[in-house]
C-alpha positions, -999 to 999 in steps of 0.1 A, spaced: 21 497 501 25 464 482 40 482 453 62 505 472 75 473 489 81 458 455 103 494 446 124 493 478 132 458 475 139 454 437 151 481 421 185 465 419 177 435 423 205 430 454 178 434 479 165 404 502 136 385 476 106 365 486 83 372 512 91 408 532 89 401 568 71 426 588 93 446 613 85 476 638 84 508 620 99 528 660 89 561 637 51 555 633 41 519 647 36 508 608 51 478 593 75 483 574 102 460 547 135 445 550 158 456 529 196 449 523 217 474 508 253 470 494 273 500 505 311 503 487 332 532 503 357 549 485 380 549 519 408 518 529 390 493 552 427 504 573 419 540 584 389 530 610 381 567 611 364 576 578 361 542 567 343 531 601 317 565 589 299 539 569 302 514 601 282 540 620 259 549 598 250 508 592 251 499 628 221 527 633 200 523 608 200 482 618 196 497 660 171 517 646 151 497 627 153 466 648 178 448 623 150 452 594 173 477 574 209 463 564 232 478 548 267 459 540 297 480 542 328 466 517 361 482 511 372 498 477 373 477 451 359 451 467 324 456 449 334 489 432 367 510 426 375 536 451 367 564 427 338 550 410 314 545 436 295 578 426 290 558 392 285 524 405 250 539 430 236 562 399 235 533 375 218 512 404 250 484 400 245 493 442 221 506 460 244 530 480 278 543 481 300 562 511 325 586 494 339 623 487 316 642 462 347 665 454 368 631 436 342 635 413 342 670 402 356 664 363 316 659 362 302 686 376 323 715 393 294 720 417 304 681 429 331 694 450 313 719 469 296 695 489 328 684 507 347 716 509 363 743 480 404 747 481 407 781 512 369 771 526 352 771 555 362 750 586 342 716 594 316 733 624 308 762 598 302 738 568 279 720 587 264 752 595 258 760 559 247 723 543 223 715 570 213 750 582 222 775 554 208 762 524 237 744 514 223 714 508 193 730 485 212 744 468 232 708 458 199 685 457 200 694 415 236 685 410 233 654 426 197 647 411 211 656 374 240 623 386 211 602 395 215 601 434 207 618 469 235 628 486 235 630 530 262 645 543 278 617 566 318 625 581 340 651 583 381 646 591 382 685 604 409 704 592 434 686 571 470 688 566 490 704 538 505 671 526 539 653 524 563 662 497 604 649 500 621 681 493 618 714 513 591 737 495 607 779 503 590 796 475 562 796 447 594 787 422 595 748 443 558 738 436 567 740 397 568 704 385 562 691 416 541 659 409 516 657 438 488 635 445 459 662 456 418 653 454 392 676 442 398 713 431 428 714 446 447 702 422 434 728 400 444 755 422 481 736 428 484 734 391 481 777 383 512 773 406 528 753 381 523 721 400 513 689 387 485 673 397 477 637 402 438 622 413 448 589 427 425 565 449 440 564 486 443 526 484 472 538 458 490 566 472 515 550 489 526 528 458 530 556 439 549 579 465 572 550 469 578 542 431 585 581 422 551 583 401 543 612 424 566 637 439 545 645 473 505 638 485 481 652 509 452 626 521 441 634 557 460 641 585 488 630 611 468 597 624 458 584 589 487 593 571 504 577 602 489 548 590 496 544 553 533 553 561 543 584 543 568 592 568 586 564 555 589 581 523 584 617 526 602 638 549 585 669 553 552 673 564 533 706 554 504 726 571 479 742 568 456 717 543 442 752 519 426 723 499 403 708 526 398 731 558 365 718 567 358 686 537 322 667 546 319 635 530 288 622 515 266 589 519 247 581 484 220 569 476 205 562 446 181 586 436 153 562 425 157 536 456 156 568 478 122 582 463 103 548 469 123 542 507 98 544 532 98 578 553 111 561 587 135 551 570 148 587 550 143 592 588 169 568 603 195 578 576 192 614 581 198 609 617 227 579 618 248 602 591 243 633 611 258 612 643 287 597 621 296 632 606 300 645 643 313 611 658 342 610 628 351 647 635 357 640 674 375 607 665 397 628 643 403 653 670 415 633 696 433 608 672 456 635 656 477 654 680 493 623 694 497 609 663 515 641 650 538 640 683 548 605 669 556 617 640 574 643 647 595 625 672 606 595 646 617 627 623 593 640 607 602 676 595 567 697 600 567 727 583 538 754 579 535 769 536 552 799 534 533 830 534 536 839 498 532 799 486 496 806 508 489 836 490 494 823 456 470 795 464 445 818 474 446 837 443 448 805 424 416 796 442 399 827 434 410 826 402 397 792 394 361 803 409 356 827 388 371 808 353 342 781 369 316 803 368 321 820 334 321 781 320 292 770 345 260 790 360 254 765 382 288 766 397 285 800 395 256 802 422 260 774 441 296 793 448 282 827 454 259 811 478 285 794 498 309 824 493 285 849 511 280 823 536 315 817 544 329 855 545 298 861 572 314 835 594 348 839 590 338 879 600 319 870 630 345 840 639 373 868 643 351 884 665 340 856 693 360 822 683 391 831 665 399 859 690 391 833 722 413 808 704 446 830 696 444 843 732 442 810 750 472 794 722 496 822 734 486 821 773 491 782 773 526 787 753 535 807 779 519 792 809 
């Protein structure tokens, strides 16, 4: 125990020192250390939603462990840059990190199917498949081979197709257009003839104003509310084919987690399985009044054309299977998820889907 103690509490050396002071272990009556962890997150300290993920998942574990586990939230680039923080908790610089797997994809494909793939699966059904499908089994390498454990810890549901100042008609507008898109939707955009642009959030709305970027996507109506697009950008497009159902990821690195003590693997699991719910719900009662607002102060909301959708989706398929020639890995981590995803979407037009178009058109008409 002594030397486990000594793992947990040095192994970056940000941890409390000196004496460990016994605390109530509520899984198994045992003793067990206090630790302090330093947790960056890639998300502006602004947008309480997926920033205030961490929040939760800090707040429980302390509840939890009757304030013997701490872990310090901070802001991007307070500790570490927004898009670094994958980085900053493999090399041990922290001993955590809250952030989307898919903003680091340039290093592993497979990266960006833990928070969603470009035409994926909505938030209930990814949830389905990481916790419940194998999903997260099938990622436990990836994230090994970066030298952390990943727990999945928020989801924004559905987001929206993103902001761009002139009208987009046909596949002909999205070439050139300079747009500010995460993950491997940029890749997707860019077989369109797009240009694509991987830009923390803390720096969107600089560059939108300046005329660096053309158009961005980040979240949805009660976010982007927040940073101001609007102001900018005029139209507002939907639906978000890059992140239906994205699920963002807690990290830990992999080497603190190993020597962590199981009540406390145990109080993680749980507190980022409550924030991944909690953020969802926030996000669903949070967004249709924002989108009223905006809509009201001018906003023009338009849906993708058909054919602009259906070039994405053959861009997306495209890109799969380019991925998978170049990467195995990829290639059966996708398949996996693929199989799972085309199951549910069959047996969603059946019982959900069905339920939900019905009830859409009575209350339309009510």
């Amino acid at each position: 125990m002594k030397r486990r103690r000594l793992v947990v509490n040095g192994a970056t050396g940000a941890a409390v020192g000196g004496a460990a002071l016994a605390a109530p272990n509520l899984a198994n009556a045992q003793s067990l250390p206090r630790i302090r962890w330093r947790c960056p997150n890639s998300f502006p300290k602004t947008l309480d939603t997926l920033y205030g993920a961490a929040e939760i998942v800090s707040r429980r574990v302390a509840e939890m462990s009757d304030g013997a586990f701490q872990i310090q939230v901070s802001g991007p680039g307070e500790i570490v840059p927004g898009l670094q923080i994958l980085d900053a908790v493999s090399q041990g610089s922290v001993e955590c990190g809250f952030t989307a797997s898919l903003f680091y994809f340039g290093k592993d494909p497979s990266l960006a199917i833990s928070t969603t793939l470009p035409m994926g699966m909505p938030s209930r059904t990814m949830y389905a498949w990481l916790n419940y499908g194998g999903g997260r089994d099938q990622l436990r390498d990836v994230f090994r081979d970066q030298g952390v454990f990943a727990i999945p810890a928020a989801c924004t549901g559905a987001q929206m197709g993103g902001w761009v100042r002139r009208e987009i008609k046909t596949v002909e507008d999205m070439r050139g257009l300079k747009f500010r898109i995460a993950g491997l939707g940029g890749s997707v955009m860019q077989k369109l003839g797009a240009v694509p642009q991987q830009i923390a959030p803390t720096d969107i709305y600089p560059a939108l104003e300046r005329g660096v970027i053309d158009g961005a996507e980040y979240i949805g109506p009660y976010d982007d509310e927040k940073l101001g697009f609007a102001r900018i950008a005029k139209f507002y497009y939907y639906p978000g084919f890059q992140e239906i159902g994205p699920s963002s990821d807690f990290l830990v690195n992999a080497r603190i987690w190993d020597a962590l003590p199981a009540a406390y693997k145990g109080m993680l699991e749980a507190a980022c399985a409550e924030a991944w719910h909690a953020t969802a719900a926030k996000y669903d009662v949070l967004n249709p009044p924002a989108l009223r607002r905006l809509v009201a102060a001018g906003t023009q909301l338009r849906p993708y054309p058909r054919e602009v959708m259906a070039a994405l989706y053959r861009g997306a398929q495209e890109l799969y299977a380019e991925l998978g020639a170049q990467n195995p890995r990829f290639r059966r981590i996708h398949d996996h998820w693929d199989k799972f995803r085309v199951e549910q979407s069959q047996w969603f037009r059946v019982a959900e889907d069905s339920a939900a178009n019905f009830l859409a058109t009575a209350s339309a008409v009510r």
